[in-house]
C-alpha positions as CSV (number, residue, x, y, z in Angstrom):
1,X,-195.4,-18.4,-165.6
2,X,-193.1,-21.1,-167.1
3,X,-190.3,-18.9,-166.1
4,X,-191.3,-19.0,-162.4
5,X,-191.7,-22.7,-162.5
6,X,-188.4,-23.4,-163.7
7,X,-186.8,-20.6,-161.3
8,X,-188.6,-23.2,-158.5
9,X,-186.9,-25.9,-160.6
10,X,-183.7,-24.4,-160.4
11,X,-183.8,-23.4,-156.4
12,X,-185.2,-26.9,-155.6
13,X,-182.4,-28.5,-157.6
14,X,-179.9,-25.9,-155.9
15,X,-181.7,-27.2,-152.3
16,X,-181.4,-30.7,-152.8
17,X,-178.2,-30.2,-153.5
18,X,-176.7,-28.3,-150.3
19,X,-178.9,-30.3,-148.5
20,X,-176.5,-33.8,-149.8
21,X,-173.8,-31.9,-149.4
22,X,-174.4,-30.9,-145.9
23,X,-176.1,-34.5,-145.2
24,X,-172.5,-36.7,-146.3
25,X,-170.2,-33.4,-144.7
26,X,-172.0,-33.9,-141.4
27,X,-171.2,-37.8,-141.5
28,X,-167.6,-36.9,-142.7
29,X,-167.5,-34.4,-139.6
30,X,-168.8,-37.1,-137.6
31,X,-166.1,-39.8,-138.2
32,X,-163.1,-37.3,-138.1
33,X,-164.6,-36.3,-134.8
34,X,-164.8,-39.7,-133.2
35,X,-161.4,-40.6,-134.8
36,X,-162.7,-43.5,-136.5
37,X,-160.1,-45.6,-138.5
38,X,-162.0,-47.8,-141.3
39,X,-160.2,-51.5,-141.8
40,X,-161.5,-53.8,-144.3
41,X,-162.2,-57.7,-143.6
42,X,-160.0,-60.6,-145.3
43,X,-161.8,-64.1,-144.4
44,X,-162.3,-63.6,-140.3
45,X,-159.2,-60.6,-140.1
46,X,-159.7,-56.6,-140.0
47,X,-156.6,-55.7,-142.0
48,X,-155.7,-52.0,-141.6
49,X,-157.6,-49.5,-145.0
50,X,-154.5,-48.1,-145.4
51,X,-153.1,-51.4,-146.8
52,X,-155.8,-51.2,-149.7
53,X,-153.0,-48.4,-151.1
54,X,-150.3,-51.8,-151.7
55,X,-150.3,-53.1,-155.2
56,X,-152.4,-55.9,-155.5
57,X,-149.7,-58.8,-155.3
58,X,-148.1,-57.2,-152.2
59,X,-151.6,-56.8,-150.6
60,X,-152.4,-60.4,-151.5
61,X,-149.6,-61.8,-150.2
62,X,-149.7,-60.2,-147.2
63,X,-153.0,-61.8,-146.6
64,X,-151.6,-64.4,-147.2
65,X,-149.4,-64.2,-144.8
66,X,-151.9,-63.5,-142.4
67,X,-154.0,-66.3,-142.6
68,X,-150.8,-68.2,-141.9
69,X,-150.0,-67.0,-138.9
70,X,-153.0,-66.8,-137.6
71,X,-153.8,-62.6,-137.0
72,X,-152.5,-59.6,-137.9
73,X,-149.7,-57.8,-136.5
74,X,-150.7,-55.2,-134.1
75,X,-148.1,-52.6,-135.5
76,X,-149.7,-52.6,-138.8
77,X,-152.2,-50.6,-137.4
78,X,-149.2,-47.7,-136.8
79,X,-149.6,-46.8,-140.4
80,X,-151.6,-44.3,-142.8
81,X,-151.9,-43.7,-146.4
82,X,-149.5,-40.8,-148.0
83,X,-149.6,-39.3,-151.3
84,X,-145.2,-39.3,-152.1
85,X,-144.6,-42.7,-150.1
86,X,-147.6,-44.6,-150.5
87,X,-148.2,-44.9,-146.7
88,X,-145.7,-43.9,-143.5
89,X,-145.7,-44.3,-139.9
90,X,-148.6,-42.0,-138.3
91,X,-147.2,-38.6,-136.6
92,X,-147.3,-38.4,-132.6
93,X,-148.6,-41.7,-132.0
94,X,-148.1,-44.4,-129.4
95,X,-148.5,-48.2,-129.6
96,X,-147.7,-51.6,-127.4
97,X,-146.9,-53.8,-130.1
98,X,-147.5,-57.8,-128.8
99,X,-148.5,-59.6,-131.4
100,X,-145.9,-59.5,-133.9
101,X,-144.4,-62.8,-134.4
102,X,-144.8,-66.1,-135.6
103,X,-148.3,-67.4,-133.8
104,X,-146.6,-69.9,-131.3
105,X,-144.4,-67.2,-129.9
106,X,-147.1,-64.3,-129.6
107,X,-147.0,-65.4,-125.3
108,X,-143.1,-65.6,-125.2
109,X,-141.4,-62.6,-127.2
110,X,-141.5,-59.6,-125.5
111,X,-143.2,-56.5,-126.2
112,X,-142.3,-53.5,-128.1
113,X,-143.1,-50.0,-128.1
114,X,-143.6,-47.5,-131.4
115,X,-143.3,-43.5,-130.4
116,X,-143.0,-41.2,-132.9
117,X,-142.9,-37.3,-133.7
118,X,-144.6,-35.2,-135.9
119,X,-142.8,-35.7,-138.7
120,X,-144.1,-39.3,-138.8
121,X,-140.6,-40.9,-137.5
122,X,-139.9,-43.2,-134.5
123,X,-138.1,-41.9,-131.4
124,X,-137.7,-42.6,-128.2
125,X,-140.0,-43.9,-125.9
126,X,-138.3,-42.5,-123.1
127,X,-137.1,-39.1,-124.6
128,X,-139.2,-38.5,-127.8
129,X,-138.7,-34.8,-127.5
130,X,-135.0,-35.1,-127.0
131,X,-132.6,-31.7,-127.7
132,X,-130.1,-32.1,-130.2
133,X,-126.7,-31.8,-129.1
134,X,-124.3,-29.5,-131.3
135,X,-122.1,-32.2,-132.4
136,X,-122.0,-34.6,-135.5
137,X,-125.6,-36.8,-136.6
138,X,-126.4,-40.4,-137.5
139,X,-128.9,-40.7,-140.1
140,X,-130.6,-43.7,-140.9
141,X,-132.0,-44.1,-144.1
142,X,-133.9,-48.1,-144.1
143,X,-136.2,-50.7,-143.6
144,X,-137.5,-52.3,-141.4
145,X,-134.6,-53.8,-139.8
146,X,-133.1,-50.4,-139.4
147,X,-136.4,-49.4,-137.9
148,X,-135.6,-51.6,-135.2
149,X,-138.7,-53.9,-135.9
150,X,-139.4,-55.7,-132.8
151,X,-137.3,-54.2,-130.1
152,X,-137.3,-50.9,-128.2
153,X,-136.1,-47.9,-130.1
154,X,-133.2,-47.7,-127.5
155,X,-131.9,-51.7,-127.9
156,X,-132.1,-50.8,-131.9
157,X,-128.7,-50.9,-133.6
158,X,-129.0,-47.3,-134.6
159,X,-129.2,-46.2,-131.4
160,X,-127.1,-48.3,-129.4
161,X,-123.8,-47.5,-131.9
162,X,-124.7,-43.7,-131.3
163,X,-124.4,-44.1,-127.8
164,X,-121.1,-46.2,-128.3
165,X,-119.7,-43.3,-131.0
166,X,-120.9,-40.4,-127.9
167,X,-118.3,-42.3,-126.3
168,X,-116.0,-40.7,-128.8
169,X,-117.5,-37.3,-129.6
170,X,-121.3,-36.0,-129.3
171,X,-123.2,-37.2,-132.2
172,X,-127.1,-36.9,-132.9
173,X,-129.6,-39.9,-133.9
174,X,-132.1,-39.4,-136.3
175,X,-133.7,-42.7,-137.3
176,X,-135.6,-41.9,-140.6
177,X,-136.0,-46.0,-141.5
178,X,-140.1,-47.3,-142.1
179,X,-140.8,-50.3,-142.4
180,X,-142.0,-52.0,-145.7
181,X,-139.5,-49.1,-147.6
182,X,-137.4,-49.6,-150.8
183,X,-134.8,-47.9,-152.4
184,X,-136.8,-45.8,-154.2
185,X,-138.8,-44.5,-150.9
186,X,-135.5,-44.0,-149.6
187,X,-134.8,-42.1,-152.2
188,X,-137.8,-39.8,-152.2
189,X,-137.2,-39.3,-148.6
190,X,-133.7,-38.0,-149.4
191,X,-134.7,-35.5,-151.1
192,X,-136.9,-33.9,-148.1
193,X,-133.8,-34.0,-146.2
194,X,-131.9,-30.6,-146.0
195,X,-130.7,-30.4,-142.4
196,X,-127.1,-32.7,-143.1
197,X,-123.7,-31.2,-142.4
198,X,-120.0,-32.2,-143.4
199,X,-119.1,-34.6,-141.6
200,X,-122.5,-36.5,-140.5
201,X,-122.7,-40.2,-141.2
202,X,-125.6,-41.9,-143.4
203,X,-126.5,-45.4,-142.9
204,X,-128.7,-46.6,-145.9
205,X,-129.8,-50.5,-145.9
206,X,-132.2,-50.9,-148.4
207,X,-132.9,-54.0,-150.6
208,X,-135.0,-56.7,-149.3
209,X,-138.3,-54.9,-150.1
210,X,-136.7,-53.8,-153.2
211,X,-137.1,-57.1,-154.5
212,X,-140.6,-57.8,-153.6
213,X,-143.1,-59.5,-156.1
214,X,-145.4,-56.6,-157.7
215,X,-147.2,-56.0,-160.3
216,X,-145.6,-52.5,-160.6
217,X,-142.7,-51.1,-159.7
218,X,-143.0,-48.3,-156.8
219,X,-141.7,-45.9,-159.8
220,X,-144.6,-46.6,-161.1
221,X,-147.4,-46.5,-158.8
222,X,-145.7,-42.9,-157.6
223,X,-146.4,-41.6,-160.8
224,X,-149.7,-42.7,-160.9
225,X,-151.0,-41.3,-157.2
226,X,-149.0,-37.8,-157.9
227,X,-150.7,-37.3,-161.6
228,X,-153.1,-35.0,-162.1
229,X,-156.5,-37.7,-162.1
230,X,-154.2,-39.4,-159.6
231,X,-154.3,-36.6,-156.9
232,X,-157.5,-35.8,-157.5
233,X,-158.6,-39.5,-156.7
234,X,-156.4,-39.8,-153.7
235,X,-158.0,-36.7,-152.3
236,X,-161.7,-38.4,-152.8
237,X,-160.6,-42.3,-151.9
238,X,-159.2,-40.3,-148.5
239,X,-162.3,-39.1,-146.8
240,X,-163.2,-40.8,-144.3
241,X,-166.9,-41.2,-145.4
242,X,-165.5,-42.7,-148.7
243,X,-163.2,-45.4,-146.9
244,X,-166.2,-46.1,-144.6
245,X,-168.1,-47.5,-147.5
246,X,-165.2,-49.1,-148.9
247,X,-165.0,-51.7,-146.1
248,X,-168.7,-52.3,-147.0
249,X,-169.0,-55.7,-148.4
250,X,-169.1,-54.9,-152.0
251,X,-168.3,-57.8,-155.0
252,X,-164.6,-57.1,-156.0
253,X,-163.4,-57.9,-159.3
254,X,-160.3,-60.3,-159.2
255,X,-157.9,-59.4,-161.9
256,X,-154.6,-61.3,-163.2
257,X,-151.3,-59.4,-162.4
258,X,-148.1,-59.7,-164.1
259,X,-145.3,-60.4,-161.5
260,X,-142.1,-58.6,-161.6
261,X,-140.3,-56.4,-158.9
262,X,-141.4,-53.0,-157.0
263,X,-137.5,-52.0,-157.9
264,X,-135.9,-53.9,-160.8
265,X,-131.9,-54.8,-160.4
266,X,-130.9,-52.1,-163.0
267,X,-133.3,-49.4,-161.1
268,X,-132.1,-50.6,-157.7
269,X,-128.5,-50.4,-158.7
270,X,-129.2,-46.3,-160.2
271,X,-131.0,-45.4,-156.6
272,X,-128.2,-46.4,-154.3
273,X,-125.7,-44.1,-157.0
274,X,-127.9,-41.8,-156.7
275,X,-128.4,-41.8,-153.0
276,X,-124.7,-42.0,-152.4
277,X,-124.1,-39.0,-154.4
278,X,-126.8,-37.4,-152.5
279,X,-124.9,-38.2,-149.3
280,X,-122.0,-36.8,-150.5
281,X,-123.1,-33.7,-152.5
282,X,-123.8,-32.5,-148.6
283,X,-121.0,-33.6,-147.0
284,X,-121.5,-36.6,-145.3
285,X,-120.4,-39.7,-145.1
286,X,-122.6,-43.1,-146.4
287,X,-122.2,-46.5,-145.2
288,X,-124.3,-49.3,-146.6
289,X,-125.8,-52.0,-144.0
290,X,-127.4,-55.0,-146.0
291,X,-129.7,-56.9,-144.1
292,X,-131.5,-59.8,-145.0
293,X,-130.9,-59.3,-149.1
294,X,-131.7,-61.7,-151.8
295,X,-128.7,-63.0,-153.7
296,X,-128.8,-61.2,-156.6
297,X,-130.0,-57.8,-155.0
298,X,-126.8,-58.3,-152.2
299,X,-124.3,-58.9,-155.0
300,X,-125.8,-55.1,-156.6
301,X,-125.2,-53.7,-153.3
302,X,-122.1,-54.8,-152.7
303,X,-120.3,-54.1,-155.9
304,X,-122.4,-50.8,-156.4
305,X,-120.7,-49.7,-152.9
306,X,-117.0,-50.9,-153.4
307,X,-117.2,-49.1,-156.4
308,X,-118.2,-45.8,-154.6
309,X,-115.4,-47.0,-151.9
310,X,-117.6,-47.2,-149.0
311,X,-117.5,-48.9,-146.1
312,X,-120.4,-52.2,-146.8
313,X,-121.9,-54.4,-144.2
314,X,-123.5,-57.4,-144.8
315,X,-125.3,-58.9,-141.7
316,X,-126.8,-61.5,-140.6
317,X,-123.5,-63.3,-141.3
318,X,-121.6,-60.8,-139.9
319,X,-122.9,-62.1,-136.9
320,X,-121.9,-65.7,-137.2
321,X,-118.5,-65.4,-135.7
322,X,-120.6,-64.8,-132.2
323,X,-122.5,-67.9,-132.1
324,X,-120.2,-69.9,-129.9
325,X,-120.2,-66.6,-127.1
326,X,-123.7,-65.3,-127.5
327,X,-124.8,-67.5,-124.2
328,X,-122.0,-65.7,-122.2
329,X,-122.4,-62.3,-123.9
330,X,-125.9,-62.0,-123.3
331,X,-126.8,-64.8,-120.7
332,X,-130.3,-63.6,-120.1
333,X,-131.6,-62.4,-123.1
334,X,-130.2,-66.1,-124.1
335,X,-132.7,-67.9,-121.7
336,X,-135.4,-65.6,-123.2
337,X,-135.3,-66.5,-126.7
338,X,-134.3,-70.1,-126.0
339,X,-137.2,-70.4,-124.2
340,X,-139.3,-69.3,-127.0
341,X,-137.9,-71.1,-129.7
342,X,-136.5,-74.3,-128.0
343,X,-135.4,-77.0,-130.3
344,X,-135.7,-74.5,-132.9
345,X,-132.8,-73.0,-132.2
346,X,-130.8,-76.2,-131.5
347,X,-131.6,-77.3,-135.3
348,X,-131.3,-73.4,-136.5
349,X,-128.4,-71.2,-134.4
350,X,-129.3,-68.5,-136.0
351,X,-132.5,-68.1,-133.8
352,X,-129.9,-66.7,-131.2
353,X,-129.9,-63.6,-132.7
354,X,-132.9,-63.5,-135.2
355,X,-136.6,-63.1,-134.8
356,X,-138.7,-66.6,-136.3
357,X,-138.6,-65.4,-139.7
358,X,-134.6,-65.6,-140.0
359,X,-134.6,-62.6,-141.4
360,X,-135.2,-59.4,-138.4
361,X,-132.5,-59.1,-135.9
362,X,-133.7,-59.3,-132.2
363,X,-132.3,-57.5,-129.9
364,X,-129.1,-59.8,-129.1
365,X,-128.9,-59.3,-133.1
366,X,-129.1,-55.3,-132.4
367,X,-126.6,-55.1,-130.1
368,X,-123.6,-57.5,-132.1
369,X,-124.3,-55.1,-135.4
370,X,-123.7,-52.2,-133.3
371,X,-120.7,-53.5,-132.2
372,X,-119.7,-54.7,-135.2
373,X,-120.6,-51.2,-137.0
374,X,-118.4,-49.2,-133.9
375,X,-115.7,-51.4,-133.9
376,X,-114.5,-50.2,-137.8
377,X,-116.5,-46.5,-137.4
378,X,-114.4,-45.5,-134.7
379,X,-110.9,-45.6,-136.7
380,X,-112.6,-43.1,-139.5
381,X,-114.3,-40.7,-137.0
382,X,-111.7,-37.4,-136.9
């Protein structure tokens, strides 16, 4: 007798049991079906869950930044989590992007357009499933800048300075930049790559992000999400039913973080070597574009790359010598961003060929660092 009661014990245990599992699987079913993307709430803002994945400073800065400007950029929404990067841009997926600036010139910038393929990389709006070609290939290895972050994939510098080198031979584009990526990333995503020939060129342009507050460096953070306990939570915190109830208003502990960098100078310095060497261990041939760099991280970069004898480009000031011709050289795109910015741009020149934050290129700043990159490319291309 005791035995058949706990053999009841046992099957009602096992019951309850499947029947849980089936209850939370069906929900899980259910939001995978109805392609639900969870976002969590900041004051009166739905920030994307994905972002939960940033280290703690970088996420609260960014909100932050968001309650500054006033909403959140619609492109951040272009993202998902992933285990080796942290987060990258979602494969096969299409966005308008209109909101993206500061909040006075959301009405007057124009809109953008993110395409990208299945490897998770933007491409062409208007050919995403373009054939390669059998000649030489551009790869760009960057942030956001190199993304092309507020312009159309084909007014992005990348692309417009393969179409000017096509002019010269055939030559491929393959844009690999994210936004948001450091040194590190980059490297990590070199390491996937195993399609480069002799004689393909390699832009990196890293740096910027590189020198971001956080309260660990991305070194670190990867090794924690691709431990053992660290996989294993990243496959939990990733189904859907679980990031559902994470949005839930639940008390967070606030903790105190230690500031540093999410690459350190001396770590930043190692990744570009070892990135270069990459480059050339294949075949091709790097090029360094810095963009937007702190001080200290553009003085790394700069002596890191003579001393690999490389060609280096540092823009924006690159661009400088253009100011007095930029109205004549691109008279309507001129008007455009002079309408938006208006005395802005009187006190800051700049403006002419930079988005608000004086950092991102627009796409008068695209086209002059294409120029700029063709016109001392060409004399090495043979």
């Amino acid at each position: 007798m005791p035995s058949l009661e706990k053999l009841k014990k046992v099957q009602s245990f096992w019951f309850s049991l499947v029947v849980v599992f089936f209850f939370f699987g069906f929900i899980e079913l259910i939001l995978r079906v109805s392609e639900f993307e969870p976002a969590f709430r900041y004051k009166t803002y739905t920030i994307p869950s994905w972002m939960e994945e940033m280290d703690p400073v970088v996420l609260e800065k960014y909100q932050r930044f968001v309650a500054g400007q006033g909403f959140v950029n619609q492109d951040a929404y272009a993202y998902e989590p992933d285990l080796r990067y942290g987060y990258r841009l979602r494969p096969n997926y299409t966005t308008t992007v209109k909101n993206y600036s500061s909040a006075l010139m959301v009405d007057k910038l124009p809109s953008w357009t993110i395409v990208s393929n299945a490897k998770g990389f933007r491409v062409s709006s208007n050919n995403p499933t373009k054939t390669e070609t059998s000649g030489r290939t551009l790869y760009v290895l960057g942030d956001s800048s190199s993304f092309g972050w507020g312009v159309e994939y084909e007014k992005s510098y990348s692309s417009l300075l393969t179409e000017k080198l096509n002019t010269i031979e055939p030559f491929n584009l393959k844009n690999l930049s994210l936004p948001g990526f450091s040194s590190f990333q980059g490297k990590l995503l070199w390491e996937e790559i195993d399609d480069v020939r002799k004689g393909d060129w390699v832009i990196l342009s890293y740096g910027w992000n590189d020198a971001y507050s956080s309260s660990q460096t991305d070194r670190r953070q990867f090794d924690l999400r691709n431990s053992m306990a660290g996989k294993i939570n990243w496959k939990l915190k990733h189904l859907l039913l679980y990031r559902w109830m994470m949005t839930w208003d639940f008390p967070k502990r606030t903790l105190d973080h230690k500031e540093g960098s999410r690459v350190p100078l001396t770590h930043y310095r190692k990744n570009l070597e070892a990135l270069v060497e990459g480059v050339r261990e294949k075949g091709g041939k790097p090029v360094f574009v810095n963009v937007c760099n702190p001080i200290a991280y553009q003085d790394v970069a700069k002596e890191t790359i003579e001393n690999q004898k490389m060609p280096f480009f540092n823009f924006p000031s690159a661009l400088e010598p253009y100011l007095s011709t930029i109205h004549d050289l691109f008279p309507d795109l001129f008007v455009t961003y002079f309408e938006a910015y208006g005395e802005g741009m009187e006190d800051d020149p700049m403006l002419a060929f930079l988005f608000p934050d004086r950092c991102h290129p627009n796409e008068i700043g695209h086209s002059l660092m294409a120029e700029v990159l063709f016109e001392t490319l060409k004399g090495e291309i043979s």
